[in-house]
C-alpha positions as a LaTeX table, in Angstrom:
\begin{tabular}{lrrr}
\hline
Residue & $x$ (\AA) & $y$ (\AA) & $z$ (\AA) \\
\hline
Unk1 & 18.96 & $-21.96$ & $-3.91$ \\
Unk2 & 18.45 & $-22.73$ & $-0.42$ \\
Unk3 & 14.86 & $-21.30$ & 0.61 \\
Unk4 & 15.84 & $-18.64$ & 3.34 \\
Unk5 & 13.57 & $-15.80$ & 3.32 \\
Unk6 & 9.79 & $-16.13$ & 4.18 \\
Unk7 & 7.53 & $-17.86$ & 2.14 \\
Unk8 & 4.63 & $-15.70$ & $-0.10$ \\
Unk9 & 1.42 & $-15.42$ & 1.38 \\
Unk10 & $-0.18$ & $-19.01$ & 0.09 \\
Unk11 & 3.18 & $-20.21$ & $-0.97$ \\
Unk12 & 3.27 & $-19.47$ & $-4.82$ \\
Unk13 & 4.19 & $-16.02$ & $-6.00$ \\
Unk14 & 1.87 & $-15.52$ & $-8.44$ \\
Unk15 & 3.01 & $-13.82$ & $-11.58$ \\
Unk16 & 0.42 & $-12.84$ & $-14.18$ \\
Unk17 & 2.44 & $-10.76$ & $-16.75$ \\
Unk18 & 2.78 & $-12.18$ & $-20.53$ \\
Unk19 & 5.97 & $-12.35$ & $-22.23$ \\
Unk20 & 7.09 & $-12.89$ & $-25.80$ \\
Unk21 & 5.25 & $-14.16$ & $-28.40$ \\
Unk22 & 2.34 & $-14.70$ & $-25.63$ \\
Unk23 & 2.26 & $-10.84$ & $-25.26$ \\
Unk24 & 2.19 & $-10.09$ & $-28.54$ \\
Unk25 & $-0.80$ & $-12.29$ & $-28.99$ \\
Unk26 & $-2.53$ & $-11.19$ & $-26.01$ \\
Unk27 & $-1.91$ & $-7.47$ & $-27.41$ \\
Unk28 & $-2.97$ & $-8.31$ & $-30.71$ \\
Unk29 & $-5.97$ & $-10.43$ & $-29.23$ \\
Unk30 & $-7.31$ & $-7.25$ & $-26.79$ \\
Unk31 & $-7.95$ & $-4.83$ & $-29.36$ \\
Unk32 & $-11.13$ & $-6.46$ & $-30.75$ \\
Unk33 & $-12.15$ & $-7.09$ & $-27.51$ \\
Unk34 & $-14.64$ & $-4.64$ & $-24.78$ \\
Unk35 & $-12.51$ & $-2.36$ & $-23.49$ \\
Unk36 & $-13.01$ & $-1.63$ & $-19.42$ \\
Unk37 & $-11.48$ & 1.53 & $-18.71$ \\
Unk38 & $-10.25$ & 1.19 & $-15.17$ \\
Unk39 & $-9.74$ & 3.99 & $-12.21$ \\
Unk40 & $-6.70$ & 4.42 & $-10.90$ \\
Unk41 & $-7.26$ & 2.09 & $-8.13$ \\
Unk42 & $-7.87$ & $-0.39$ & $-10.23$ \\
Unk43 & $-4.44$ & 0.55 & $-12.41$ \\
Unk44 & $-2.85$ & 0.19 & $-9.17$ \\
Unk45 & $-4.80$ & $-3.38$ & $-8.21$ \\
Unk46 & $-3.77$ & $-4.36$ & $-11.71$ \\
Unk47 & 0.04 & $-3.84$ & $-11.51$ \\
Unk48 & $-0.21$ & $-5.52$ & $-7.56$ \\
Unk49 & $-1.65$ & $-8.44$ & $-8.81$ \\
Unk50 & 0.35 & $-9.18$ & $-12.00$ \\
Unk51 & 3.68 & $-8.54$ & $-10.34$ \\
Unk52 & 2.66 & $-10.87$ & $-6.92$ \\
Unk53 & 2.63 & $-8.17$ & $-4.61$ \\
Unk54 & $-0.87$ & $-9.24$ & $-4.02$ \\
Unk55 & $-0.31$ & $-13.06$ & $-4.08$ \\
Unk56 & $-2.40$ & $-15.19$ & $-4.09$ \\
Unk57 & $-5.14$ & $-13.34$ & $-5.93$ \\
Unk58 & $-4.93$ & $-14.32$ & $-9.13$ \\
Unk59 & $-7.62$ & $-11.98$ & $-10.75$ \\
Unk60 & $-10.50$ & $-9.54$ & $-9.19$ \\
Unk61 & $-12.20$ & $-11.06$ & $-6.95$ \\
Unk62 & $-15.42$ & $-13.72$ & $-7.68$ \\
Unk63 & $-18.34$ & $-13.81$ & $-5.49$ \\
Unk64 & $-17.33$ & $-16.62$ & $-3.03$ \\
Unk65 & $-14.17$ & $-14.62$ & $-2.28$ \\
Unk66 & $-15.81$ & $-11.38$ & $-1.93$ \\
Unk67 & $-18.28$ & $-12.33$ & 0.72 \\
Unk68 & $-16.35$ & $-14.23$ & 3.26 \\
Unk69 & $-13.34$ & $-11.51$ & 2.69 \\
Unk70 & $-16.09$ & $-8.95$ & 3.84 \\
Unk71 & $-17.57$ & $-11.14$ & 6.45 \\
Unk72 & $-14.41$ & $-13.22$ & 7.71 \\
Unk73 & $-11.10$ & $-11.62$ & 6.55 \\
Unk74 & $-10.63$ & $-14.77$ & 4.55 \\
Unk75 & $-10.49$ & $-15.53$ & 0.99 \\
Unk76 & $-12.83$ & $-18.85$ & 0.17 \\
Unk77 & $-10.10$ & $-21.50$ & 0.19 \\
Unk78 & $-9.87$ & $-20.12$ & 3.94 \\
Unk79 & $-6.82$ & $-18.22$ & 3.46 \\
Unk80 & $-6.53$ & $-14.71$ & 5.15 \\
Unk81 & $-7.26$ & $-11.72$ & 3.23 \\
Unk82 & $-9.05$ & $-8.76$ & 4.69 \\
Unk83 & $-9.83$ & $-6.51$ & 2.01 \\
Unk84 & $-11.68$ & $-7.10$ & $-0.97$ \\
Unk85 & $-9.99$ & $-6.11$ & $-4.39$ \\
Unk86 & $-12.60$ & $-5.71$ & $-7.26$ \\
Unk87 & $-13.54$ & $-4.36$ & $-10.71$ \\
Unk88 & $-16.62$ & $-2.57$ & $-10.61$ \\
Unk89 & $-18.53$ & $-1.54$ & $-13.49$ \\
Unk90 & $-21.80$ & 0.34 & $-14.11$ \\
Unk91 & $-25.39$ & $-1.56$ & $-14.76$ \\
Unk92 & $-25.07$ & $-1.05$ & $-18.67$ \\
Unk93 & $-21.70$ & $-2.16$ & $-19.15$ \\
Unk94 & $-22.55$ & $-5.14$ & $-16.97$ \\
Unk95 & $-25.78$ & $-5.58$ & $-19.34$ \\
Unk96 & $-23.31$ & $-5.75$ & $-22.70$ \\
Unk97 & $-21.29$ & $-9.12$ & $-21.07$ \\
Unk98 & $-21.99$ & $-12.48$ & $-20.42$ \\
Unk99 & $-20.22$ & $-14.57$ & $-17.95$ \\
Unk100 & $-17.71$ & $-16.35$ & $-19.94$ \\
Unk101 & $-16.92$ & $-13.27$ & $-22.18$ \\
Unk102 & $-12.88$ & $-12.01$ & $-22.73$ \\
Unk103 & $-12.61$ & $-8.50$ & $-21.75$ \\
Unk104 & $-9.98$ & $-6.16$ & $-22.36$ \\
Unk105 & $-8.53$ & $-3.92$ & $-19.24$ \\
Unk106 & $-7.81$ & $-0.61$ & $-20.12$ \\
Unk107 & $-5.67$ & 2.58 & $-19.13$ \\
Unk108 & $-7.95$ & 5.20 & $-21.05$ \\
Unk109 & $-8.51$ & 3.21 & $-24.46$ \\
Unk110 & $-5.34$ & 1.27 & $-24.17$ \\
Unk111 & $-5.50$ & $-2.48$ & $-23.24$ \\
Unk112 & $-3.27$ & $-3.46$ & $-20.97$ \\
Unk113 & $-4.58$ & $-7.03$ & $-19.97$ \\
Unk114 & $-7.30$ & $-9.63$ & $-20.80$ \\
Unk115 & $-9.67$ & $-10.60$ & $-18.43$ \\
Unk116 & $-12.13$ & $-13.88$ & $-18.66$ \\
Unk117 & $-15.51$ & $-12.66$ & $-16.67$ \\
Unk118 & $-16.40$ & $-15.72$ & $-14.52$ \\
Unk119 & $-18.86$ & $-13.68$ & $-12.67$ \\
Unk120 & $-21.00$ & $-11.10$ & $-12.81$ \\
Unk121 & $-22.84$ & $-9.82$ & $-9.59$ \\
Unk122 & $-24.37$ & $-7.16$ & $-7.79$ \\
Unk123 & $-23.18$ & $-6.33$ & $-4.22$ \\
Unk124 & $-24.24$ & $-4.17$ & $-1.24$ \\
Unk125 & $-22.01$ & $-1.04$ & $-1.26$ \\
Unk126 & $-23.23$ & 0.08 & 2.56 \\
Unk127 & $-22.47$ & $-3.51$ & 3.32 \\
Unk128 & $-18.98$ & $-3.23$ & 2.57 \\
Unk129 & $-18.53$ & 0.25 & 3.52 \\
Unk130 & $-19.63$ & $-0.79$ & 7.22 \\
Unk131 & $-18.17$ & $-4.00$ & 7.29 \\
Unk132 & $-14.73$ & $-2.70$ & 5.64 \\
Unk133 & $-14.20$ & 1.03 & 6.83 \\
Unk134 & $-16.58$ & 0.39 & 10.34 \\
Unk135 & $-18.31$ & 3.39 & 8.42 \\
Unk136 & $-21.26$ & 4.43 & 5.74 \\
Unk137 & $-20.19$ & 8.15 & 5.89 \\
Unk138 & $-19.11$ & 9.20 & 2.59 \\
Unk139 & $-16.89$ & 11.90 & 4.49 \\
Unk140 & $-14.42$ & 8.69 & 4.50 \\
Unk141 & $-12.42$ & 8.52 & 0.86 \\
Unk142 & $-12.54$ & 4.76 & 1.12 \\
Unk143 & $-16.93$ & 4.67 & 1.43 \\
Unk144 & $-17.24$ & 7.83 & $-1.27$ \\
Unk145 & $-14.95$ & 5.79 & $-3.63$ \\
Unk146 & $-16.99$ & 2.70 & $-3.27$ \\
Unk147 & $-20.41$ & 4.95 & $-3.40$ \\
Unk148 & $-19.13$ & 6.27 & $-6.40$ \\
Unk149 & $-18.18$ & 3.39 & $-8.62$ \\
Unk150 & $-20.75$ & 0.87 & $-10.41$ \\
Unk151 & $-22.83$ & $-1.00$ & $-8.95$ \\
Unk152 & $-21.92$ & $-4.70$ & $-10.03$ \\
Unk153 & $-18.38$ & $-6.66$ & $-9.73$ \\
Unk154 & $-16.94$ & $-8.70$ & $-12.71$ \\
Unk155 & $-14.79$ & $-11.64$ & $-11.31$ \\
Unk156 & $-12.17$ & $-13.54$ & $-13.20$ \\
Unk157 & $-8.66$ & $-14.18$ & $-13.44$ \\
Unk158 & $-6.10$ & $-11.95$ & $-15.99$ \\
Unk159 & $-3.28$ & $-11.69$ & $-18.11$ \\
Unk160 & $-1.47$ & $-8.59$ & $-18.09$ \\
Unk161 & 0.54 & $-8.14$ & $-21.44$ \\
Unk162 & 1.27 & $-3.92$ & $-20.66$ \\
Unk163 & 2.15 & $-2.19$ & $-17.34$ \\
Unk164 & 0.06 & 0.85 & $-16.62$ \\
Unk165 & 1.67 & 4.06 & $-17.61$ \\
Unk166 & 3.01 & 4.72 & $-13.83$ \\
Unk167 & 4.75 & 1.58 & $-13.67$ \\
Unk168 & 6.59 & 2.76 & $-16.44$ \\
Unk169 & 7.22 & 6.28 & $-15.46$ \\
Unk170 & 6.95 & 6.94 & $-11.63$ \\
Unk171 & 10.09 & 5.56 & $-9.70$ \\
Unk172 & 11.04 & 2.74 & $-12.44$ \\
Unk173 & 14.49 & 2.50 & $-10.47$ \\
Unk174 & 13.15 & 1.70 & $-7.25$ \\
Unk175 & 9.25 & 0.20 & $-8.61$ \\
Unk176 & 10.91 & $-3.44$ & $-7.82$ \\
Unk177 & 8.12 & $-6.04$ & $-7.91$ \\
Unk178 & 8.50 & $-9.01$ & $-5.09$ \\
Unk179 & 10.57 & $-11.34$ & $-7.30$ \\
Unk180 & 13.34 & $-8.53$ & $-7.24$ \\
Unk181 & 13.33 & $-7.65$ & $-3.66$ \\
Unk182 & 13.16 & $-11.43$ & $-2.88$ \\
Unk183 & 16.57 & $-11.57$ & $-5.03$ \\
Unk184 & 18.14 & $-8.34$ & $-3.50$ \\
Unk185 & 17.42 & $-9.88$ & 0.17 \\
Unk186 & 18.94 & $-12.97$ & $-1.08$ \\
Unk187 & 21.97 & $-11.58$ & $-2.44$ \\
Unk188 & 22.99 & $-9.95$ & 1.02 \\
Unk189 & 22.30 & $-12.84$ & 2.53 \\
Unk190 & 19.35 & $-11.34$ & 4.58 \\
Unk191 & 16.88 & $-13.89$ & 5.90 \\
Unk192 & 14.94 & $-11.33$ & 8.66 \\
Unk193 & 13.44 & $-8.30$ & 6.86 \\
Unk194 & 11.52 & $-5.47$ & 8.13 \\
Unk195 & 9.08 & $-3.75$ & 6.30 \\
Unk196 & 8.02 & $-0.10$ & 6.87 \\
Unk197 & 4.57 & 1.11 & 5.31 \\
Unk198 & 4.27 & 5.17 & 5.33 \\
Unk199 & 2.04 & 7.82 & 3.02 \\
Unk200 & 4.05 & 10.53 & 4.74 \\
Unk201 & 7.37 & 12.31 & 5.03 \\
Unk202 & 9.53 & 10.73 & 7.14 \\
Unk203 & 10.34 & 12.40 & 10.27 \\
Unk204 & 12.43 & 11.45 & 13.45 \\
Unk205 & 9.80 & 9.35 & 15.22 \\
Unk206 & 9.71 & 7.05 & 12.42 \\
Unk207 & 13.54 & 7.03 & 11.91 \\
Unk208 & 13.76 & 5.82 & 15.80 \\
Unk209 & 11.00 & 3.23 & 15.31 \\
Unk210 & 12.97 & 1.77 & 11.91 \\
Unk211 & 16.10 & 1.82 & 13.66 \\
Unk212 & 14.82 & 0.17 & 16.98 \\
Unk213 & 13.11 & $-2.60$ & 14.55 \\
Unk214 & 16.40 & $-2.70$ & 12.59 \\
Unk215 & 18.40 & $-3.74$ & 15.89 \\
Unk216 & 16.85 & $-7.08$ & 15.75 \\
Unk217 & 16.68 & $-8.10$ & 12.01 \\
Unk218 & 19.05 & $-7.90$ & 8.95 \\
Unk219 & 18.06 & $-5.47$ & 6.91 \\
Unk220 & 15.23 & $-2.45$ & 6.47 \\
Unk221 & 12.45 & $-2.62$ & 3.35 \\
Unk222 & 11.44 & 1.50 & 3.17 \\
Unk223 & 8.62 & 1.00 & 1.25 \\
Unk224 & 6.33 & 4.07 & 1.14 \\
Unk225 & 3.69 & 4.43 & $-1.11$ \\
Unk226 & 3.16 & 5.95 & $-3.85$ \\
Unk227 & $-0.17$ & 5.11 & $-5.80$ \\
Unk228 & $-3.24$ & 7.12 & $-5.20$ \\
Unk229 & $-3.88$ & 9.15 & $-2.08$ \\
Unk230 & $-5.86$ & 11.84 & $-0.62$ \\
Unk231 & $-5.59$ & 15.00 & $-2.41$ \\
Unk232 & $-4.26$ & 16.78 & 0.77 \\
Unk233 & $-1.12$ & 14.72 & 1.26 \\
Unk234 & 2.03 & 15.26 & 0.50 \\
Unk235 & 2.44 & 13.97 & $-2.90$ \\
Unk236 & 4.37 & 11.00 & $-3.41$ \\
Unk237 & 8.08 & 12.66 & $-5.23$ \\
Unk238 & 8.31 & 15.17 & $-2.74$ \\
Unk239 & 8.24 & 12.11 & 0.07 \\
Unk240 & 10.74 & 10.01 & $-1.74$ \\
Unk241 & 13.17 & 12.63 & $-2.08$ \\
Unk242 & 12.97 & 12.86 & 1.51 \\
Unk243 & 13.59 & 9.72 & 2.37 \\
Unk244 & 16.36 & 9.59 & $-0.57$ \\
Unk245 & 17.79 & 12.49 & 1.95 \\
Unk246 & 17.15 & 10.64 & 5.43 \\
Unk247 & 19.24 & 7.33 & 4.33 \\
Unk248 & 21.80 & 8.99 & 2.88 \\
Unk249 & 22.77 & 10.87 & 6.00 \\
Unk250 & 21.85 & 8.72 & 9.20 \\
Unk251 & 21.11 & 5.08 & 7.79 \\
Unk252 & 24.06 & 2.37 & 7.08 \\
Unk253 & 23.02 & 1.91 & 3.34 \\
Unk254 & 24.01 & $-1.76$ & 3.36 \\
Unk255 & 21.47 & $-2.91$ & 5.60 \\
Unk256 & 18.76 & $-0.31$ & 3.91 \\
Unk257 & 16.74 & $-1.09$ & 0.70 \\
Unk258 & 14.28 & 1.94 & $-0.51$ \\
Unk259 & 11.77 & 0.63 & $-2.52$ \\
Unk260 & 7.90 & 2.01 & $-3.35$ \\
Unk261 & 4.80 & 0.10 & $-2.93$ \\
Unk262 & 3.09 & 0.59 & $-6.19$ \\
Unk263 & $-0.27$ & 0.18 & $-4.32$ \\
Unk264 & $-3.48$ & 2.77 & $-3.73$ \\
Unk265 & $-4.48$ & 3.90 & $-0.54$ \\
Unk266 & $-7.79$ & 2.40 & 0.98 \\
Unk267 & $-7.92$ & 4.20 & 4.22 \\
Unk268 & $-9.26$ & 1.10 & 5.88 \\
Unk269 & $-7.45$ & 1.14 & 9.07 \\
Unk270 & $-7.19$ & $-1.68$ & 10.47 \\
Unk271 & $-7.81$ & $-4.18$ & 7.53 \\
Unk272 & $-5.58$ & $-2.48$ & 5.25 \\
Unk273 & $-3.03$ & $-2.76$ & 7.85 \\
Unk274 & $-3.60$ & $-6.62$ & 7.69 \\
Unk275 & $-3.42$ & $-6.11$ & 3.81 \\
Unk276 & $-0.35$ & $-4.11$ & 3.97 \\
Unk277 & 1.30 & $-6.81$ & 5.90 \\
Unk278 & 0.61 & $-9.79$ & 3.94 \\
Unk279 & 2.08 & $-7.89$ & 0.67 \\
Unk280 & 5.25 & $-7.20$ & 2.56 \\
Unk281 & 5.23 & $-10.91$ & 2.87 \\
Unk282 & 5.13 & $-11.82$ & $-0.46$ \\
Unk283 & 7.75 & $-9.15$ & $-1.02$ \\
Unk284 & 9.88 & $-11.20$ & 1.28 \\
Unk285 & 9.52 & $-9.93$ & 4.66 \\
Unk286 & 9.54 & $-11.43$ & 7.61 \\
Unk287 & 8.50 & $-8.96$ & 10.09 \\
Unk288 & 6.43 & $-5.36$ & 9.51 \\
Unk289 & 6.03 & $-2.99$ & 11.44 \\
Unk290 & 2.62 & $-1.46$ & 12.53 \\
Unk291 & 2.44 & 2.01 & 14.04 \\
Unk292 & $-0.13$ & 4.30 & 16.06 \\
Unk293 & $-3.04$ & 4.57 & 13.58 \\
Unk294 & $-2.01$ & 2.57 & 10.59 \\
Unk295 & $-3.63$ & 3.53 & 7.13 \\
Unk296 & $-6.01$ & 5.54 & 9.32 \\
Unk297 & $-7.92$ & 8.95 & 8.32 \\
Unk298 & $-10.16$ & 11.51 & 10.53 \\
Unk299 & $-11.20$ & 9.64 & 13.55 \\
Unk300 & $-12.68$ & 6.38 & 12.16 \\
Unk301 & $-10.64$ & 4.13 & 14.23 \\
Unk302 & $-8.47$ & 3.56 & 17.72 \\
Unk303 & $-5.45$ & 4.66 & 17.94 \\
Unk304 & $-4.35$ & 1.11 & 18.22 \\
Unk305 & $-6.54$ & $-0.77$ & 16.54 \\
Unk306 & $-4.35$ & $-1.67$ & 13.06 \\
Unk307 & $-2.52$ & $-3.30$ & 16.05 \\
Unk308 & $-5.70$ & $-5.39$ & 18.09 \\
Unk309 & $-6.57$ & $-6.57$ & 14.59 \\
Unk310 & $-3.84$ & $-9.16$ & 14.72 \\
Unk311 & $-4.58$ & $-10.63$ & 17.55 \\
Unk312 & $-8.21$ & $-11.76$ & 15.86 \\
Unk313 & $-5.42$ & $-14.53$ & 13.73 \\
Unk314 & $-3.57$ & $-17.36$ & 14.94 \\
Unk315 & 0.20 & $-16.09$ & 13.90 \\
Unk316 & 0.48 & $-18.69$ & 11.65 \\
Unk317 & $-2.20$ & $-17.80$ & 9.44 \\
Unk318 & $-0.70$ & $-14.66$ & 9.16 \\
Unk319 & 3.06 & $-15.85$ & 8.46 \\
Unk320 & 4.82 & $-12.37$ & 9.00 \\
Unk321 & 5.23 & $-11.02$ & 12.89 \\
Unk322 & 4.17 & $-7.93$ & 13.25 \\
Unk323 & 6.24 & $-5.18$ & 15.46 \\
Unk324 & 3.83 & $-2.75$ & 17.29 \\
Unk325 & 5.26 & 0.26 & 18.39 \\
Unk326 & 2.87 & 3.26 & 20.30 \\
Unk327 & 3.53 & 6.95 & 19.78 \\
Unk328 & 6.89 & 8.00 & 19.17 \\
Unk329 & 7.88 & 11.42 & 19.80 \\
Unk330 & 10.52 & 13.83 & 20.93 \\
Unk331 & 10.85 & 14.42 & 24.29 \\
Unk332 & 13.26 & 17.97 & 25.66 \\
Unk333 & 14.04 & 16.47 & 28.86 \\
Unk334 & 14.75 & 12.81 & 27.87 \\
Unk335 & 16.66 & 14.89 & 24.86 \\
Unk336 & 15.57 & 12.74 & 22.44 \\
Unk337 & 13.08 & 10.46 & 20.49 \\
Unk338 & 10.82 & 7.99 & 22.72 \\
Unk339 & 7.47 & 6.78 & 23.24 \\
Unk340 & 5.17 & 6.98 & 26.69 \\
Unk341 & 6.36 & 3.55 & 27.54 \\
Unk342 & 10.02 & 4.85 & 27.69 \\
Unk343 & 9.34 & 8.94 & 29.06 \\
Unk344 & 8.43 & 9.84 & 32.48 \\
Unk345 & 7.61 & 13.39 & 31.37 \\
Unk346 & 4.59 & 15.06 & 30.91 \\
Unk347 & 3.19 & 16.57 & 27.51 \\
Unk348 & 4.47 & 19.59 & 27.98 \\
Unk349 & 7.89 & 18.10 & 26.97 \\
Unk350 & 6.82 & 16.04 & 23.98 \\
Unk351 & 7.33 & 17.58 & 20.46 \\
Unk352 & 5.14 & 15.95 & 18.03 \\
Unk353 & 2.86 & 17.83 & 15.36 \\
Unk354 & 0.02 & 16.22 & 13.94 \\
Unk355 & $-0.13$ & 15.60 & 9.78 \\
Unk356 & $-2.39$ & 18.81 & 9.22 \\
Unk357 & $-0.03$ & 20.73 & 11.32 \\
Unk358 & 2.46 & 19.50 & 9.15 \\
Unk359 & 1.40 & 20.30 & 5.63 \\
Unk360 & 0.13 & 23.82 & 7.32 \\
Unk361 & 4.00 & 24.40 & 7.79 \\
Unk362 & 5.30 & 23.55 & 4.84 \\
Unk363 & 2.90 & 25.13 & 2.29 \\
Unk364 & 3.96 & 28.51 & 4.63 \\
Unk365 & 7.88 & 27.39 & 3.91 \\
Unk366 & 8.10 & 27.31 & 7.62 \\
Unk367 & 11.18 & 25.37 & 8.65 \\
Unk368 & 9.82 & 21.64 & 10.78 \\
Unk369 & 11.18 & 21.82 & 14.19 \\
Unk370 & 14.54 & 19.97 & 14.16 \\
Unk371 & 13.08 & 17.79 & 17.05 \\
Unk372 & 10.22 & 16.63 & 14.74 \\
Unk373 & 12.43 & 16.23 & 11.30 \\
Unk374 & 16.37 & 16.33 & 10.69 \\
Unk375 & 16.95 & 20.31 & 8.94 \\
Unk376 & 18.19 & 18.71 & 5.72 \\
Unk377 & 14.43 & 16.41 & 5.75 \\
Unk378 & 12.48 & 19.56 & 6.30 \\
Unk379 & 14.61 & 21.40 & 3.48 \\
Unk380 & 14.10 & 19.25 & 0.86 \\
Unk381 & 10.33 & 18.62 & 1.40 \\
Unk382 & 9.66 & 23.09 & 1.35 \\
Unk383 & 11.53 & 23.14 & $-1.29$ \\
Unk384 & 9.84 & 19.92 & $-3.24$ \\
Unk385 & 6.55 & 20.79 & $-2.14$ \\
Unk386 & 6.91 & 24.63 & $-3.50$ \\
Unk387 & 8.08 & 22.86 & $-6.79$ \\
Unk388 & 5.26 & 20.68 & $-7.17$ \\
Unk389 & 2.55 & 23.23 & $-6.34$ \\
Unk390 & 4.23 & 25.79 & $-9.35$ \\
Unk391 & 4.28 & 22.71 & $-11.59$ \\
Unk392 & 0.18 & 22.05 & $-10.55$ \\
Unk393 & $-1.48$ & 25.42 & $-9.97$ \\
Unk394 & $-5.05$ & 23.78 & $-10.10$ \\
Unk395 & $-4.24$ & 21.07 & $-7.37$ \\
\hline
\end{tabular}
């Protein structure tokens, strides 16, 4: 076939999952092995790297990789990569290996992969939380999660012979790993893709930023995510059913894919929006868009700073072209969506809640204004969200 669509970030899609007889070794091989439980960020790490979606890591990261991701954005062969993805483990497990020892990476007790430990090293936790989240506050998720875990890093490639239990049960229809999207776009002939990264419901101001993107591209990747996120938002079935609800009524379905991004949320601002674009890449993208505040939480970063970030890389060494759009909103006297590059009105005009506002609604069963979300949107996610909170009275 004809290469068309965009090439993965370090042009191989790496794919690290076992198959056949090889699996059933690899099984058979892991359960005399130390088992590593993993959190669920590293469940979610896991399943990115096997399927590519993280290309080109291969494995968590060794030192050399670790230190000029933290202090240069780059992985050590010089390749761009802004956020470091590693397997942290407490000072007495990290006592019980040796470098050169087979581990076994678990769900609970239940392998799922084999790991060789290359490496074994400490590393500075503030360092990272500064240099990573421009914060050491452990008010931020992303610094209390890295306060929180052990205090060295085991580095080394892996071989995953077993997907982690969401894999197999959260979205399996849409869960498509890079190789699949890369064959959808192929089949309908796309060859300009635009990928959309959101944690939230959808609402109108993203529907006119995917649709203004859409005007000058192929086709539309909705790919929301759906591993681990703060406890106070929205969780991740109630979202997809409204987006399930959105396309069905105003998108043209051929040019749409829905598909969900597998990965956990860092809350790293700007980095992760560099991260986020480069795994749309390898999913076949060729453009991604990058909105007010990207994978931003409290007031840790500019509004626009997921945005600036970009400009710190020649294009080329980030391969995907990012589309930057500023606040979109609804505006009474324009009569519609737009953003303050496009209104002449003052605030007083604008409809636009912020995501607190939002959830405050919703857990009242308070209708969204129809300038802020389409009626059938806003119906779907009361009801879903009522749902979900009978079916998890402790959360």
């Amino acid at each position: 076939m004809q290469q068309t669509l965009i090439l993965p970030h370090g042009g191989v899609l790496v794919n690290r999952t076992l198959r056949g007889s090889l699996r059933e070794a690899a099984r058979k091989a892991a359960a005399s092995l130390p088992c590593i439980p993993l959190s669920r960020m590293n469940l979610a790490d896991l399943e990115m790297i096997a399927v590519g979606a993280y290309s080109p890591l291969t494995g968590f990261m060794r030192r050399a990789d670790y230190e000029r991701v933290i202090a240069e954005m780059r992985l050590a062969n010089g390749l761009v990569w802004s956020v470091p993805v590693t397997l942290a483990v407490s000072e007495q497990q990290a006592q019980s290996l040796k470098e050169g020892d087979e581990i076994a990476l678990c769900e609970g007790n239940r392998p799922l992969a084999i790991m060789k430990v290359d490496e074994i090293y400490p590393y500075d936790k503030r360092r990272e939380a500064r240099e990573v989240y421009r914060t050491t506050e452990e008010a931020h998720p992303g610094v209390a999660r890295i306060y929180a875990q052990g205090e060295f890093l085991l580095g080394g490639d892996f071989w995953l012979f077993d997907l982690p239990s969401a894999a197999k049960n959260e979205f399996p229809e849409i869960r498509y790993t890079p190789a699949q999207t890369r064959k959808i776009f192929a089949e309908r002939g796309w060859k300009r893709i635009v990928g959309f990264q959101t944690r939230n419901p959808i609402h109108r101001a993203h529907e006119y930023i995917q649709k203004t993107a859409l005007e000058i591209v192929d086709g539309l990747f909705l790919h929301p995510l759906v591993g681990e996120t703060k406890k106070d938002d929205i969780p991740a079935e109630v979202r997809i059913a409204s987006y399930r609800t959105v396309i069905e009524a105003y998108y043209p379905k051929d040019r749409v894919v829905l598909g969900v991004f597998p990965a956990a949320m860092r809350y790293a601002g700007p980095r992760e929006a560099i991260m986020h674009a480069l795994a749309r890449k390898n999913y076949g993208c060729s453009h991604f868009i990058v909105g007010r505040d990207h994978a931003g939480v409290g007031n840790y970063y500019g509004t626009y700073d997921a945005q600036r970030i970009f400009d710190e890389f020649p294009p080329e060494d980030i391969g995907i072209t990012p589309l930057f759009f500023e606040h979109a909103f609804y505006c009474r006297k324009c009569g519609t969506v737009v953003t303050a590059k496009t209104c002449p009105h003052g605030k007083e005009d604008w409809v636009y809640l912020s995501g607190t506002q939002v959830r405050a609604m919703l857990n009242r069963g308070e209708p969204l204004p129809p300038e802020f979300t389409r009626p059938e949107v806003s119906r779907v996610l009361i009801e879903g969200l009522r749902k979900w909170q009978e079916q998890h009275p402790d959360q």
